[in-house]
Each structure stands twice: as C-alpha cells, then as structure tokens.
DRENPATOR-647383 format. One record per residue (C-alpha): residue in one letter; y, z negated, x. Coordinates in steps of 0.1 Angstrom, whole numbers, plus 5000, padded with zeros to 4 digits. Last residue first. Example, Ala and Ser with C-alpha at 12.3 -4.5 7.8 and 13.67 -1.06 7.14 Angstrom:
<recs>
s498949295137
a495549225123
</recs>
This chain:
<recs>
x835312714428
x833312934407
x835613154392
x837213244429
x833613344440
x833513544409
x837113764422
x835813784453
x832513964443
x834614154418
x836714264445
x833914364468
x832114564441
x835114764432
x835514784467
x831714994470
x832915204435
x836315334459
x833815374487
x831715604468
x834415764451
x835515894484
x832215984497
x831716224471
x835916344472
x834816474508
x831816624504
x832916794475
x835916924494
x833417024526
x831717224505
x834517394493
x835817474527
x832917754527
x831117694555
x831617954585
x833917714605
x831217464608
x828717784624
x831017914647
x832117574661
x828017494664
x827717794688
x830717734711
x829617344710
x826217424716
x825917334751
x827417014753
x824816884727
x824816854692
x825716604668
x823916654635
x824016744595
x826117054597
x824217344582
x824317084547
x827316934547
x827216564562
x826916224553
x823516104564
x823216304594
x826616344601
x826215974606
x823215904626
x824316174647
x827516014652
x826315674660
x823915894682
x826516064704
x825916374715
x828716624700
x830116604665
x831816964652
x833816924624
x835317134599
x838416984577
x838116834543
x841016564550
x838516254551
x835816454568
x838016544593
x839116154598
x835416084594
x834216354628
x837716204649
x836215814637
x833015924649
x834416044681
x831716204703
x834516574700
x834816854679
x837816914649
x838317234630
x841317454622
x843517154626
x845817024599
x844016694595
x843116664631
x846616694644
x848116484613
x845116164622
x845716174658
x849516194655
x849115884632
x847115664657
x849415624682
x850015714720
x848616094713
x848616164747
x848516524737
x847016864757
x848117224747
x846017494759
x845617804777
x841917944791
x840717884823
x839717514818
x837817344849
x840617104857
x841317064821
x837816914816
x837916634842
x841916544825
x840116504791
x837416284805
x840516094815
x842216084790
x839015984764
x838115664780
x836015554758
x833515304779
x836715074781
x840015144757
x841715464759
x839915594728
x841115904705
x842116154732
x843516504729
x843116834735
x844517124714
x842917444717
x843917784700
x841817944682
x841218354694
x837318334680
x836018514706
x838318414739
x839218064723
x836017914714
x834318124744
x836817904771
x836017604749
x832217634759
x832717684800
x835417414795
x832017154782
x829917304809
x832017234835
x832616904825
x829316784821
x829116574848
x831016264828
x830916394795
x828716054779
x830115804792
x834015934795
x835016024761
x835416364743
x838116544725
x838616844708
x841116984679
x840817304677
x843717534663
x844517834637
x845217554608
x848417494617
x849717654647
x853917654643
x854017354619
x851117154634
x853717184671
x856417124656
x855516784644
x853616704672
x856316724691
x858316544668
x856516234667
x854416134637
x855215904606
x856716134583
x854516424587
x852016154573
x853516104537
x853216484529
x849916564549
x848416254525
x848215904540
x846815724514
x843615904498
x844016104533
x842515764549
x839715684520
x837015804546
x837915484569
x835615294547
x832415424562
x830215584539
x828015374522
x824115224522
x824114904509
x821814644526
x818114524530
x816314374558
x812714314565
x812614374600
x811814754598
x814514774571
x817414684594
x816614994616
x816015234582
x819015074571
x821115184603
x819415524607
x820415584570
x824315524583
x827715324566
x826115024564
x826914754535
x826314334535
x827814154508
x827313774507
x825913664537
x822813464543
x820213714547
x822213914578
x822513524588
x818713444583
x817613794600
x820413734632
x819013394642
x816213564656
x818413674685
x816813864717
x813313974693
x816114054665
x817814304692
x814614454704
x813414524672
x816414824672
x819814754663
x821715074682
x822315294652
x823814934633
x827115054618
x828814814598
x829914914561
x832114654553
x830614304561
x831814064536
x831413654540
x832313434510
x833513084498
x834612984530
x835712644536
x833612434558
x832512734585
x829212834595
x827412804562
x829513134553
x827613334571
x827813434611
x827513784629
x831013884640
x831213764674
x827713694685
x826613334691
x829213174671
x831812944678
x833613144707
x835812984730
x837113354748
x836013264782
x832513004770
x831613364746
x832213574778
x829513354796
x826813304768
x827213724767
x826613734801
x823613554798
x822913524840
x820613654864
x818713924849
x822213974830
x823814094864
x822014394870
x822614534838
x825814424834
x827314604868
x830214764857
x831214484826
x831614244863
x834114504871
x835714504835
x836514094834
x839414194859
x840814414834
x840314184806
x840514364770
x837614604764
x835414364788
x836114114762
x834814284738
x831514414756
x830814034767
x831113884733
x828714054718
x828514364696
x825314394675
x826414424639
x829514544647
x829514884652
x832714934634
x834014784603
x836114514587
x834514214592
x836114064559
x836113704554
x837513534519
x839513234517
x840213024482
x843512884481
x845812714508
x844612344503
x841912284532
x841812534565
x838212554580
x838512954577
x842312964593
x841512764623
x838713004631
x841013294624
x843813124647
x841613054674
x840213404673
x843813474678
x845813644655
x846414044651
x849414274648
x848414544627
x848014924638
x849815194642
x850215204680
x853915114679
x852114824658
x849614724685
x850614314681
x848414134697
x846713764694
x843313814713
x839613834698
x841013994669
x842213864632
x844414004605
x845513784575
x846213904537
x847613734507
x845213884479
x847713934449
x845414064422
x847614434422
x844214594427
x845614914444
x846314634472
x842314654476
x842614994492
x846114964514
x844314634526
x841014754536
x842415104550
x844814904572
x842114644583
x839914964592
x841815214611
x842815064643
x839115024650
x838615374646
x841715474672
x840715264700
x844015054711
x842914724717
x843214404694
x841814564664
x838314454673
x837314304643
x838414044616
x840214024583
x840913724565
x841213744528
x843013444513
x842713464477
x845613224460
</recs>
C-alpha cells in the first residue's frame, strides 16, 4: 500500500490552506492506484464545517513516517508559503495567548530564537516545519514539495539556516508556483520546477453545478439574483490598515461608473489575515450599498468568486480561485501576489497594484476579453495535471524500488 501523508497548515481556517490537501487528493484519486491518504497540521483538528479535512497531530505525522509494516509512505507538503515558515508564525496562527508575544517578534528575537522556542512548544523535530528530506525520518521513501512559494526567501534566509540548500537538494520533487521564487532559489544555486499552484485545478472538481450544492442558501440566492453584475473584494488587516478611506473611496467609483454591485467578504480569519475586520474598517467609510458575507466555509468563497463579475483583494488564493473559474481579477499589494500574477497572468494584468488603482485596474481586468482568461485558465490546468503525472510516477518508482 502507498501511504501519502499530507502536511501543512490546514489546522486553521485560512481559505488557501484549506484548499491544498483536498485538491491533492481529489487529483491523484483520478489515478485509481489506491493511495490510502493521511492529513497532517501542527494540531489535531477537524475544520470540516469549514470545508476542509480533519488533521492529526504533528505527533501523529511523525509517528506515522517512522511507522514499519503498513506500506511504502510518501510525504506531501502540500502548498503555501512554506519554504520559510517557522515554527513561531504557525503557532502564533493557533495559540491566542502565544499571539501577544507574535506582536512584538521583532523586538523579542534580539533576545531570544523564537522560532527555537515555538519548535520546544509544539515538539518539533526539525528546525523549520516543513523543510526536512527524507534522511530525516527511517521510513520514507520520498519527500514532495508541491509548488511552495518562496517570494520572501531572499540570501538572508540561507545565511540564518545553511541547512536549508542540502535539504532543498535532498528532496525528491521540489516545484514553485512563482518566477520570483526560482529566481530567489537560483541565486544560491538552487533549481526547481516552475508551476502554477495546485489550487488552479479547483473548478476541474467543483464545477458551478456540483458547488451550488454545497453552499448556504443565502449565498445561493444571492449569485442567482446578481450573477455576474458583482465584485467580489476583500483585503486583510497588514497591509489595509490606514488605508481604509482610500480603499472605500475606490469601491464607491467601482459602483457609481461602472453600476457593479459590491459584495465583501473575507478569505482569512486566522493571524496577520484578518480579513473581517479590515472589512468592517472599510464599511465604515463606504457610501455606496453593498452586501457583506462571513463566508464561515470555504465553498461560499469559492461559488461567490466564481460567479462574480470580477474578484479584487491581497488574497492569492481569491486571485487563483478566479483564475481557476476564468473570472477577472484585480490583486492589490501584496508581493506573493505580484510574484504570481506576474508569472501567471493575462497580459494587461500581470501585477498587484496599489490601493489607489483599484478603480482603474477593475476597468482594465474587466475590458479583456474572457477568452483570454479561458486560455489562461485551461494552460495552467494542464500544467498541473502533467506536474501530478510526474508525482505519481515518482511514487509509483519509489514503490518499484523498495
């Protein structure tokens, strides 16, 4: 049997995270070769009123990856911007109390590793979370990381942890979803993939048809009396906060010269997202109508952007879900984004742009013709499907060598 373990940061509600280990399996269940799957966080937690898949413990995953007798076993790190992540952002994300120390981090870690200190919390066996090889466990055959992103791994990072070129060397798949990414791993002698970030193949499974199914009723009505004459915006905390006049200044001239309606909604509750309550700032300066969703799972998310009119927030995940269903998006500030939309996107829309452009940039993603985005879309769609092929063959040889 072909144990694939599956580990990231699904153990909180942020929408992209949420994504991954069910776009993995649904994908490489199309293989019918009988993987028996295993989902791993930091935390055991089930988030399946959420949408996603109830995780084990990292006790539990590292239990699972010295395990004898059950079968070959296989590790996935599923996605996100995981290359760099340490343990004391993740389990800031998860421990209220372990969130005021997160506040003052800079400070702090001229005085103490915080990282060292979150990993001793959680009873980490690696340095970084999800930055090991195979040589770090007894029985696994082989380590896949799934189009990471890496905008933030600068020289820096390999000058704090020179371990991280041997493992990045030592694993045995290694793909990035951006071209800032490889050019970052490139500079220290790195190479890897270059692919779109799995989450693309969402509308390959969840189709209008099968999603309606899945959402609440309000949202239901609500795509069936507006669709495609709406906006779909969100933004997060960090990088809105002070800018929230600006930002309803902008979505005011959306709706007064274009007449689209505006639907707000957040993507990420979980630390240094945020999203509801940059969203509340915003409404308080808003002078034009608008409906606002909690959007308490990840399937009303994915039906409001996918019959929207066009979608605009820092959310890469929001920017790929739109992507995914061939609808107009408009990224804002963010440089994971950036780095993305730059590699992946139509041409005229090949950037995240600030606050101040939104009104501008909307007019411009909406002018396209949708058949650009359609090639776009079913481009990075075979991509990925080619980029599993690769994984499941890779699998499938480690299981002839055993």
């Amino acid at each position: 049997m072909e144990n694939i373990l599956i580990i990231g940061a699904f153990d909180r509600y942020n929408y992209g995270d949420l994504l991954f280990p069910i776009i993995i399996e649904k994908q490489m269940e199309t293989y019918r070769k009988g993987f028996r799957f295993r989902f791993f966080g930091l935390v055991e937690s089930d988030l399946s009123h959420e949408g996603g898949k109830p995780t084990e413990s990292l006790a539990a995953f590292y239990a699972a990856c010295e395990a004898q007798n059950e079968g070959n076993i296989h590790v996935i790190v599923a996605g996100g911007e995981a290359l760099g992540v340490t343990w004391h952002s993740l389990w800031a994300a998860l421990n209220p109390t372990y969130q005021k120390i997160h506040r003052y981090r800079y400070r702090l870690s001229q005085y103490v590793d915080l990282n060292k200190l979150a990993k001793r919390f959680l009873k980490g066996k690696t340095t970084l979370p999800f930055l090991f090889a195979k040589e770090d466990f007894n029985n696994v055959q082989s380590v896949i990381l799934n189009s990471l992103g890496g905008s933030g791994i600068k020289k820096a990072f390999f000058e704090q942890y020179p371990f991280a070129k041997s493992k990045l060397m030592n694993v045995d798949y290694l793909a990035v979803r951006d071209q800032l990414t490889v050019d970052n791993l490139a500079e220290n002698n790195l190479k890897a993939a270059l692919l779109p970030d799995s989450a693309v193949l969402m509308s390959k499974f969840f189709p209008n048809e099968e999603l309606v199914q899945k959402v609440t009723s309000e949202v239901r009505s609500y795509v069936q009396e507006n669709r495609g004459d709406y906006l779909f915006f969100q933004i997060n905390k960090k990088n809105s906060e002070g800018k929230e006049k600006i930002i309803a200044d902008q979505l005011d001239e959306i709706y007064q010269k274009t007449n689209t309606k505006l639907c707000l909604c957040p993507i990420g509750k979980a630390l240094d997202h945020d999203d509801h309550l940059a969203l509340a700032a915003v409404k308080d300066f808003l002078r034009s109508p608008h409906d606002y969703f909690d959007a308490d799972n990840i399937w009303d998310i994915m039906y409001l952007i996918a019959n929207s009119k066009a979608y605009a927030g820092t959310s890469l995940h929001g920017a790929i879900t739109a992507m995914s269903y061939a609808v107009p998006h408009v990224g804002l500030v963010v440089e994971k984004l950036d780095a993305y939309l730059n590699t992946w996107g139509v041409e005229g829309n090949q950037c995240a742009v600030p606050f101040e452009q939104l009104y501008e940039q909307f007019k411009v993603v909406t002018e396209i013709a949708h058949e650009r985005y359609h090639e776009k879309q079913q481009w990075q769609i075979s991509l990925m499907e080619e980029a599993f092929d690769r994984m499941v063959d890779l699998v499938s040889q480690k299981k002839e060598e055993v």
